[in-house]
SEKOLZA-787445 format. One record per residue (C-alpha): residue in three letters; x negated, z negated, y. Coordinates in steps of 0.02 Angstrom, whole numbers, plus 50000, padded with zeros to 5 digits. Layout:
<rs>
  aa  east    up north
 Ala     X     Z     Y
...
</rs>
This chain:
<rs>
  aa  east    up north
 Unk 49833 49974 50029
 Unk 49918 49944 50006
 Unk 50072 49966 49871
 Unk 50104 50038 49903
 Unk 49937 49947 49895
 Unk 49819 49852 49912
 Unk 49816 49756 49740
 Unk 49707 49622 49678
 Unk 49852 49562 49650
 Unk 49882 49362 49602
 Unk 50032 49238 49564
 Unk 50103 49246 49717
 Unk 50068 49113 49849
 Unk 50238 49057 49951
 Unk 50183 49090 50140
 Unk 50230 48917 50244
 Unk 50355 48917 50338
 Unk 50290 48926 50524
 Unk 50469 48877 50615
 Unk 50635 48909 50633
 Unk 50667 49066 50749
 Unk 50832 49156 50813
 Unk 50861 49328 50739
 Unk 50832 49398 50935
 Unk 50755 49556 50976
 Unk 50888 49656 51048
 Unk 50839 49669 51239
 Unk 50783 49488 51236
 Unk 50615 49449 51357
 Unk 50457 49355 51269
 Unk 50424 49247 51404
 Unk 50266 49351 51460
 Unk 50302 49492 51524
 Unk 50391 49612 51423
 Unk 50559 49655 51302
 Unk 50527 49612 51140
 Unk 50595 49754 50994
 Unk 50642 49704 50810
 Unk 50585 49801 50667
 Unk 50619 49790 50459
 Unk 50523 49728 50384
 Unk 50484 49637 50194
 Unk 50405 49465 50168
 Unk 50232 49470 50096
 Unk 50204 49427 49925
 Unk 50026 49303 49984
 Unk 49963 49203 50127
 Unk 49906 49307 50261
 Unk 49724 49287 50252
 Unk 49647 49453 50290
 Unk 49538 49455 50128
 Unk 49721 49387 50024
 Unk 49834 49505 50101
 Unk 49847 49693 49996
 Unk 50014 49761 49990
 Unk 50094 49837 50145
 Unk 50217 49707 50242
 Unk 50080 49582 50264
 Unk 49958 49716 50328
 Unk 50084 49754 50440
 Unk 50051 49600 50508
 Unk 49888 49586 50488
 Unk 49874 49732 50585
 Unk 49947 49687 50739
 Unk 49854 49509 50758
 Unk 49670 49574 50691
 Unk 49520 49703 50757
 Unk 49389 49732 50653
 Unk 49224 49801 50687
 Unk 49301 49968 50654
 Unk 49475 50036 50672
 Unk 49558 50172 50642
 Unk 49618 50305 50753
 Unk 49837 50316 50741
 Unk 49820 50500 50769
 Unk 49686 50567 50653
 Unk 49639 50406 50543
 Unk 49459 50437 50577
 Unk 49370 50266 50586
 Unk 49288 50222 50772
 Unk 49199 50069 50838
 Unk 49308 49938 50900
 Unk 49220 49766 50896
 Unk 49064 49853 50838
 Unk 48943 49898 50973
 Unk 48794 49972 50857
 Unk 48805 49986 50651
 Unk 48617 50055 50627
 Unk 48553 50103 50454
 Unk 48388 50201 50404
 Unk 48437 50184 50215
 Unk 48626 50197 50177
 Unk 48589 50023 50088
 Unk 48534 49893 50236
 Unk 48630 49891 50410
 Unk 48605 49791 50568
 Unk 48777 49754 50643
 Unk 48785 49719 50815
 Unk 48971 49638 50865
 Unk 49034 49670 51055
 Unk 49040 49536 51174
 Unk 49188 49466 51261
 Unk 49306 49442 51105
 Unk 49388 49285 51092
 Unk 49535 49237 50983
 Unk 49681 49208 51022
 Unk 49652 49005 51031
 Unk 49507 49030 51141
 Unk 49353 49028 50994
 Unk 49230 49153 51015
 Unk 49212 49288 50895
 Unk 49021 49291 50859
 Unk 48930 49376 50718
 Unk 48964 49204 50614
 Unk 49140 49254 50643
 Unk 49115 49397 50520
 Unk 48986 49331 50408
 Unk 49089 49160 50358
 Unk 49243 49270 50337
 Unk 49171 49406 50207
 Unk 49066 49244 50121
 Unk 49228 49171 50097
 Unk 49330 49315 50026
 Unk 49187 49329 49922
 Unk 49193 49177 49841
 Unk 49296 49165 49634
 Unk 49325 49004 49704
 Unk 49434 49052 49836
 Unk 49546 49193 49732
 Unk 49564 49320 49862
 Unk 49648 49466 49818
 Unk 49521 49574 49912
 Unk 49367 49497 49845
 Unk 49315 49664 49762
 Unk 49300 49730 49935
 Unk 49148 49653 49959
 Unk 49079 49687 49774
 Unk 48940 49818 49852
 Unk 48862 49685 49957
 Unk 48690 49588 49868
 Unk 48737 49446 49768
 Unk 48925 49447 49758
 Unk 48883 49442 49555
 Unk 48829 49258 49612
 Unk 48995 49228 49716
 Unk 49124 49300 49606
 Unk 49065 49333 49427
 Unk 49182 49456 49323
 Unk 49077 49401 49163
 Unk 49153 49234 49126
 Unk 48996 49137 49201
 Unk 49015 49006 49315
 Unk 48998 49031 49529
 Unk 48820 49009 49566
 Unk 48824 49029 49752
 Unk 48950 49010 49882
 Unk 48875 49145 50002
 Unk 48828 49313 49994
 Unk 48632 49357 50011
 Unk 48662 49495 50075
 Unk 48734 49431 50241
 Unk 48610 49350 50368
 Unk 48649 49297 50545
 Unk 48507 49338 50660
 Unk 48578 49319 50822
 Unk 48754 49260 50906
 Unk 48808 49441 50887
 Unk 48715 49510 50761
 Unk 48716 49521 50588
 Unk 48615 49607 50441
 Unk 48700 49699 50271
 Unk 48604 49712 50134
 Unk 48707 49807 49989
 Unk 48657 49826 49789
 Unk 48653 50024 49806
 Unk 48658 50137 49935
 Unk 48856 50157 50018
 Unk 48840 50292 50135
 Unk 49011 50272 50203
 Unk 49027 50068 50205
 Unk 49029 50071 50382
 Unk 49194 50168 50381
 Unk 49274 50080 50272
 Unk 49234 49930 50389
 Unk 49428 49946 50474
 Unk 49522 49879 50328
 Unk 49584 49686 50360
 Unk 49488 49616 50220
 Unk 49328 49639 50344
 Unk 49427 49549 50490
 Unk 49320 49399 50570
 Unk 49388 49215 50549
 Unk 49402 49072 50671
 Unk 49302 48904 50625
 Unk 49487 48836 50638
 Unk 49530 48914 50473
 Unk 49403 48813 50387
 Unk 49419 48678 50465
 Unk 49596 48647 50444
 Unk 49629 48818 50315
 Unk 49822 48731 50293
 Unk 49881 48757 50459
 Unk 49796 48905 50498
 Unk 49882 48961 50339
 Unk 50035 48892 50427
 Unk 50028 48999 50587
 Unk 49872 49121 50573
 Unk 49759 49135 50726
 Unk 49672 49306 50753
 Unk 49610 49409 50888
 Unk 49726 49568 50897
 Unk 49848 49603 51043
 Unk 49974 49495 50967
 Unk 49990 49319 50916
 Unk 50115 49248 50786
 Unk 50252 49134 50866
 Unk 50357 49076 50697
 Unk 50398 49125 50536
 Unk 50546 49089 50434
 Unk 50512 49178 50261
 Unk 50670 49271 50212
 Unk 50726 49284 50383
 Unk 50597 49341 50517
 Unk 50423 49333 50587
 Unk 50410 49325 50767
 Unk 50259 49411 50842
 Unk 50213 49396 51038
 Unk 50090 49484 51157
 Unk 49948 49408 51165
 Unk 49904 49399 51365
 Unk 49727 49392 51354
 Unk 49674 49508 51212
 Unk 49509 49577 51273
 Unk 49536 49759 51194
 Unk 49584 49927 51267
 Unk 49747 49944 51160
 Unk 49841 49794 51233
 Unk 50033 49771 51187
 Unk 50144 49899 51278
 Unk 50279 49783 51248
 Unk 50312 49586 51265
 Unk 50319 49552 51055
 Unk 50375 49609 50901
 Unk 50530 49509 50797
 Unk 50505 49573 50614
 Unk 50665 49557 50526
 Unk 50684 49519 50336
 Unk 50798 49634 50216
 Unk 50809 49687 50051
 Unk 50880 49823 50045
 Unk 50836 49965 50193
 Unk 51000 50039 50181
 Unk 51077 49881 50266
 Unk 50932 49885 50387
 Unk 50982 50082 50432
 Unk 51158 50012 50470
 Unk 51088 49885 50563
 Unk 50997 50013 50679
 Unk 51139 50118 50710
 Unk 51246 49968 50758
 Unk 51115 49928 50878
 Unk 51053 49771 50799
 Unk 50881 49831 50755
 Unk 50763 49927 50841
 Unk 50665 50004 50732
 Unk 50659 50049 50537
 Unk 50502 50130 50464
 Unk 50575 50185 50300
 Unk 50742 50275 50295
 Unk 50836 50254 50150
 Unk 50822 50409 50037
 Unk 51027 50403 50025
 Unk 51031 50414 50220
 Unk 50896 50570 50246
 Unk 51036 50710 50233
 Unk 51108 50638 50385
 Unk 50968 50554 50493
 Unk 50940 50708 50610
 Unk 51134 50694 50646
 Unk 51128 50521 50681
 Unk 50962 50492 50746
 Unk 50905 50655 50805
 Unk 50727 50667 50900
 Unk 50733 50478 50843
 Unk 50694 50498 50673
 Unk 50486 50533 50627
 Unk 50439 50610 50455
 Unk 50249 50629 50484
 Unk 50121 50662 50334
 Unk 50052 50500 50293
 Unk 49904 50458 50166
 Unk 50025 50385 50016
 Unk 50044 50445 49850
 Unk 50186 50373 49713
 Unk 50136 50349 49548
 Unk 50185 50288 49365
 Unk 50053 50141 49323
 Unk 50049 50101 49125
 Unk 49998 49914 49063
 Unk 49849 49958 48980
 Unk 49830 49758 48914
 Unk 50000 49812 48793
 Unk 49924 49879 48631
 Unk 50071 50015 48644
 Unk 49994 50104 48788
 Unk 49821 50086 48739
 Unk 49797 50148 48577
 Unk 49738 50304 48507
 Unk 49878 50453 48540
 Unk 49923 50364 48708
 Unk 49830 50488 48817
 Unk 49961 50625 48754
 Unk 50113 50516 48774
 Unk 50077 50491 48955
 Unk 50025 50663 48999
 Unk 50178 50731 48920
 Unk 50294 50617 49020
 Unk 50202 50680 49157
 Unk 50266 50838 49127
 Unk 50447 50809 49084
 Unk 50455 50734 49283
 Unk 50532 50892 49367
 Unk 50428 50840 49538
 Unk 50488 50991 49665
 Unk 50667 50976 49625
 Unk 50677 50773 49620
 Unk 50594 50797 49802
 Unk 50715 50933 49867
 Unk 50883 50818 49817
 Unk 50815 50662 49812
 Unk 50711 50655 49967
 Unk 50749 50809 50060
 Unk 50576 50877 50063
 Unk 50494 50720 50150
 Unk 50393 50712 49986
 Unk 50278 50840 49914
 Unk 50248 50869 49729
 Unk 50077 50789 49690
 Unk 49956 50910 49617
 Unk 49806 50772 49626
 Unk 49792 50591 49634
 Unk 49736 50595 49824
 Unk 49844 50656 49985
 Unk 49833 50803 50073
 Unk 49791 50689 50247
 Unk 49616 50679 50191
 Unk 49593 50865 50210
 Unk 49480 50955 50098
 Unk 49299 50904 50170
 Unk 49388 50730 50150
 Unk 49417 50748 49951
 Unk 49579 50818 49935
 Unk 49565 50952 49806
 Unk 49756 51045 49777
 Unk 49778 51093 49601
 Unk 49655 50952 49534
 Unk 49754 50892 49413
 Unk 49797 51064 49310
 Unk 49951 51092 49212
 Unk 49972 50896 49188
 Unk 50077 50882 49342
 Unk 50174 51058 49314
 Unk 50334 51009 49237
 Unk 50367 51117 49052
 Unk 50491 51033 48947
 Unk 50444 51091 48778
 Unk 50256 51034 48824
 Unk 50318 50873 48871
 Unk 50399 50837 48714
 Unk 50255 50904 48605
 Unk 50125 50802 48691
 Unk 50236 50667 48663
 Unk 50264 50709 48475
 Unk 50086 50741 48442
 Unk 50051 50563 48522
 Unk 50179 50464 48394
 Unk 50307 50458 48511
 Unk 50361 50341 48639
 Unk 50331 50162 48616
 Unk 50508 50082 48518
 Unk 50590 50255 48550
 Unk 50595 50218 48737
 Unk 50517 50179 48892
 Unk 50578 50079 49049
 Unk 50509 50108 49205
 Unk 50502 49951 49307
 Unk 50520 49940 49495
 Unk 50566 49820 49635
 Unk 50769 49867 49693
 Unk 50745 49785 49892
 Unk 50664 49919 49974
 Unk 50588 50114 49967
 Unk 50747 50191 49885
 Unk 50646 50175 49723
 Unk 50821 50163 49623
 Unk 50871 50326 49655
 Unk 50712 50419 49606
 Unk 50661 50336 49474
 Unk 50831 50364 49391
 Unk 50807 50564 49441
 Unk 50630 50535 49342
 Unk 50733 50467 49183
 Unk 50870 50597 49193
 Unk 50711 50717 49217
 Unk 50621 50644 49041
 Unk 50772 50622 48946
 Unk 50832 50820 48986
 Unk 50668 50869 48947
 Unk 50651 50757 48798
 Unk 50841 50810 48744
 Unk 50873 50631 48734
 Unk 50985 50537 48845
 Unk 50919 50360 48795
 Unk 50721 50409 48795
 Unk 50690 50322 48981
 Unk 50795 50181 49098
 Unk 50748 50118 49241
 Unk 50709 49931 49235
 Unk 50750 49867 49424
 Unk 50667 49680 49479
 Unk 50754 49604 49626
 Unk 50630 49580 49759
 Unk 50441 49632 49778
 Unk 50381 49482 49789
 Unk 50442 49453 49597
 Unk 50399 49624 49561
 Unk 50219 49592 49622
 Unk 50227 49430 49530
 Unk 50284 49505 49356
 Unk 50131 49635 49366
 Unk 49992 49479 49413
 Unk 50067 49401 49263
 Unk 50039 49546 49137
 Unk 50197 49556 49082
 Unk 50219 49752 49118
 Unk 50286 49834 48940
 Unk 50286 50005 49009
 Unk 50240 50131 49167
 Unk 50306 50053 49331
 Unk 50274 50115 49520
 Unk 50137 50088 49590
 Unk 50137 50195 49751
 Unk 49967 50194 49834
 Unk 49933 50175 50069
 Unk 49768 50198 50101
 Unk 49660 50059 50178
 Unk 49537 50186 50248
 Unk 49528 50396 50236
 Unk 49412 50422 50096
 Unk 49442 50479 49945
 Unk 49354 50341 49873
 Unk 49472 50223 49927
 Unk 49621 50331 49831
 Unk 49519 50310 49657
 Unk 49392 50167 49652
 Unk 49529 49998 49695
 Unk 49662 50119 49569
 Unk 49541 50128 49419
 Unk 49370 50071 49421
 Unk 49360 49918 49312
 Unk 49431 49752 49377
 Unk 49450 49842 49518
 Unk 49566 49756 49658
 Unk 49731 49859 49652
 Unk 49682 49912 49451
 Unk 49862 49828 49414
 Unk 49848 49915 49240
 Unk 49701 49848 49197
 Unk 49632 50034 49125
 Unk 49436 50028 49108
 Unk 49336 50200 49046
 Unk 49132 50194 49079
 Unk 49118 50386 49135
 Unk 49226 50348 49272
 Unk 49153 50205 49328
 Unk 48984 50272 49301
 Unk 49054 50442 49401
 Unk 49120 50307 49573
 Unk 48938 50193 49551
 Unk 48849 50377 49559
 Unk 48961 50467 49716
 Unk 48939 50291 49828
 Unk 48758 50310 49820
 Unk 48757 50497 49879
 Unk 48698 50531 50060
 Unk 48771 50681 50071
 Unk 48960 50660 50094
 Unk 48996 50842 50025
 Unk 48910 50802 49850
 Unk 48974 50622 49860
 Unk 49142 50710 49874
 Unk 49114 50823 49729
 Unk 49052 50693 49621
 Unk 49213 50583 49657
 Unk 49322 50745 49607
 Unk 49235 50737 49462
 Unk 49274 50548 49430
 Unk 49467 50598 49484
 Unk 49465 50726 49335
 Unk 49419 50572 49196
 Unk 49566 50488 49271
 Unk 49681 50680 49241
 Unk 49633 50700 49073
 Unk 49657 50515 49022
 Unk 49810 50519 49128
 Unk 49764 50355 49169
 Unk 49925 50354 49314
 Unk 50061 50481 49317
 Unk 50039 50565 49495
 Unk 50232 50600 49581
 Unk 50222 50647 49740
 Unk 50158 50626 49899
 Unk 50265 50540 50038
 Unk 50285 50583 50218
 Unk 50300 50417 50348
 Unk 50462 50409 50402
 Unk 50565 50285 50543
 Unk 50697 50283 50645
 Unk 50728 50195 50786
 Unk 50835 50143 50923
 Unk 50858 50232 51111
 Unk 50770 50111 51220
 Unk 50615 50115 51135
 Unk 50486 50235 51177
 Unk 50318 50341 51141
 Unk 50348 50256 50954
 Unk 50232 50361 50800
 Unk 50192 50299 50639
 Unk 49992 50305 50602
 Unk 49941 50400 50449
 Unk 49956 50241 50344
 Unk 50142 50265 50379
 Unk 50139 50080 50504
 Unk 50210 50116 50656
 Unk 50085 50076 50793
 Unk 50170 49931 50875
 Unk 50070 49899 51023
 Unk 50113 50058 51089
 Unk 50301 50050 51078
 Unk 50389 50026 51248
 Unk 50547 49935 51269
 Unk 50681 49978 51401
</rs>
């Protein structure tokens, strides 16, 4: 999701501040029954409603105070029931959801099969500008919730979601989605208290949901205070008594900060710190595959980048990026040249394909700069590649990718880098449109399905489509693949949609990136998922 992505991205809402809180963390008790560890962490760019949140730091969150009627496994990724007891289907287009009892949230309300139904209905809804909205696109008459033609809302609820019981629901989609259940983990599919519409400002204020841990204060640009949540009705129950999620902008301070021993954990080492992490951290430091790719996004709403030629200006920068040796010095081999717009985590029956995209993503200098001749050149002689400076190390490799283009191009001058100060302005500048050239738009899967790495990407107004890039046969491709019952031809008909997006180079693949965190010697059994989120609840502290 998570940017990485996940990215219908808007202006950026301000989150509230919930209250002052104390930095603490460092061996302090929560005051129910367990140490409480800090972690780095990055504020979110929007309000932490499940269907509003799409980048990573507030899914973070929204991680560790939400279940969902699926989840997925921290070992594998595989998706399993968690607050679904039956999803039943005879059609791959209508399902009968049956929600376990015994779930509460954390302020006592139920969580019923209205719980769900009033949550999706309102992420649905134009009039409520979700970011995730286009999650629920598949379901019958979201064209009546949340045009994309211009027309006015002419419903406020979905018809394809019907209560029929206190815990059980109906889904009626447009076209047959074999694998909607599965994709049933990701937040935007999280149930709602009646509290956040009844009083949506201060739930906004301090979010209620029903994971293992409850929010205790939030003081954006500082910390966000997380604490067990004693009576969470689910098997994976906090291991420890909270979570304190500290605020920096720049991860190389946070790295100090760990090896001083004021933080606990840090779940992305600094790329200028990996040559020595085994010395300083040794079996403390994790570099596990993860399912995240890095790419170059273009502004396809900029004339420059969407004109006729433009296809051969972006392929050739693609391959004037020398990918294997920017991830031997740069990252010390926790990245992998990408040779596909997927990750390798999915596995091949999952949609990974090696190779997929060609001689595109093989670097050749002279290729480079005769695609790039035969294109009309780059746009004004140059192109900047924008990025957010605070966290992910992004300085240092995008100025390797410059160096990279502007050897190739045998022009010193022919790419810069283009830093923005924080990601929540970077996020803000890309809502606004005012992109002039390719920027990085890593991608974190929401769920394990190669779907999920192309259709938010590319598919037209698609939620994390931060380029705005539009082309029929792909779309046509995705519509075709979602509708397959058999997940081996839906697979092959979504490599087929992946290959539109290689030969209109619609994103510059990079590489793919390992998960990677280091963390402090009184913390225990700690292991990042393979989203690359460490799985709090099973940390112990002490």
């Amino acid at each position: 999701m998570r940017g990485a992505t996940h990215a219908k991205w808007a202006v950026c809402a301000a989150l509230t501040v919930l209250a002052a809180t104390a930095c603490g963390g460092e061996g302090s008790g929560s005051g129910n029954g367990g140490a409480v560890l800090s972690s780095s962490w990055g504020d979110p760019q929007n309000p932490l409603e499940p269907a509003n949140t799409n980048e990573v730091q507030g899914g973070k969150v929204l991680d560790m105070i939400f279940r969902s009627l699926k989840r997925y496994d921290p070992g594998t990724g595989k998706a399993y029931d968690m607050l679904a007891e039956r999803i039943d289907t005879s059609d791959s287009q209508n399902f009968a959801v049956t929600v376990k009892s015994g779930w509460t949230f954390s302020n006592g309300e139920k969580v019923t099969a209205k719980s769900f139904v009033d949550a999706w209905n309102y992420g649905a809804s134009l009039k409520n500008n979700q970011k995730n909205a286009y999650f629920f696109e598949y379901i019958d008459g979201y064209d009546k919730t949340h045009p994309d033609d211009g027309s006015a809302q002419s419903a406020d609820t979905l018809s394809g979601l019907k209560v029929t019981g206190d815990l059980t629901f109906t889904v009626k989609l447009k076209q047959k989605f074999s694998t909607f259940p599965d994709t049933l983990g990701y937040n935007a599919y999280a149930p709602l208290p009646q509290s956040f519409f009844t009083d949506h400002a201060g739930w906004v204020d301090k979010p209620v949901g029903n994971g293992p841990y409850a929010i205790d204060s939030y003081t954006k640009g500082s910390q966000m205070s997380l604490r067990k949540w004693d009576d969470y009705p689910g098997e994976d129950v906090a291991q420890n008594g909270g979570v304190d999620l500290k605020v920096y902008t720049d991860n190389n301070t946070a790295y100090t900060d760990l090896l001083a021993g004021n933080l606990d954990l840090v779940d992305d080492v600094p790329a200028a710190q990996l040559k020595n992490v085994k010395a300083d951290l040794g079996d403390r430091y994790l570099n596990t595959p993860a399912g995240i790719i890095q790419t170059l996004a273009f502004p396809y709403y900029d004339p420059d980048w969407n004109k006729s030629g433009s296809d051969k200006v972006r392929t050739g920068l693609s391959r004037a990026i020398d990918r294997a040796q920017i991830t031997k010095t740069i990252f010390q081999n926790t990245r992998t040249p990408a040779t596909d717009s997927t990750s390798p985590v999915l596995g091949e029956d999952g949609g990974y394909k090696a190779g997929l995209c060609g001689d595109a993503c093989v670097y050749d200098p002279a290729a480079a700069k005769k695609l790039i001749q035969e294109g009309g050149g780059l746009p004004n002689g140059q192109v900047k590649i924008t990025y957010n400076a605070d966290t992910g190390s992004h300085k240092q490799w995008v100025d390797a990718v410059c160096n990279s283009i502007n050897n190739a191009l045998g022009n010193d001058k022919a790419c810069v880098g283009n830093p923005v100060g924080t990601f929540a302005d970077y996020r803000g500048q890309i809502t606004d449109k005012k992109m002039t050239g390719p920027f990085r738009a890593g991608w974190q899967m929401d769920y394990p399905l190669i779907q999920n790495f192309l259709q938010p990407l590319y598919y037209t107004n698609a939620s994390s489509n931060d380029g705005k890039w539009s082309n029929k046969e792909f779309d046509q491709l995705v519509d075709q693949a979602n509708a397959e019952s058999d997940t081996a031809t839906a697979v092959e008909t979504f490599q087929k949609a992946e290959g539109v997006v290689r030969d209109n180079m619609a994103a510059i693949p990079l590489w793919y990136q390992n998960g990677s965190a280091g963390y402090a010697q009184r913390l225990s059994n700690v292991r990042l998922n393979p989203f690359s989120v460490p799985v709090y609840n099973e940390i112990k502290v002490g």
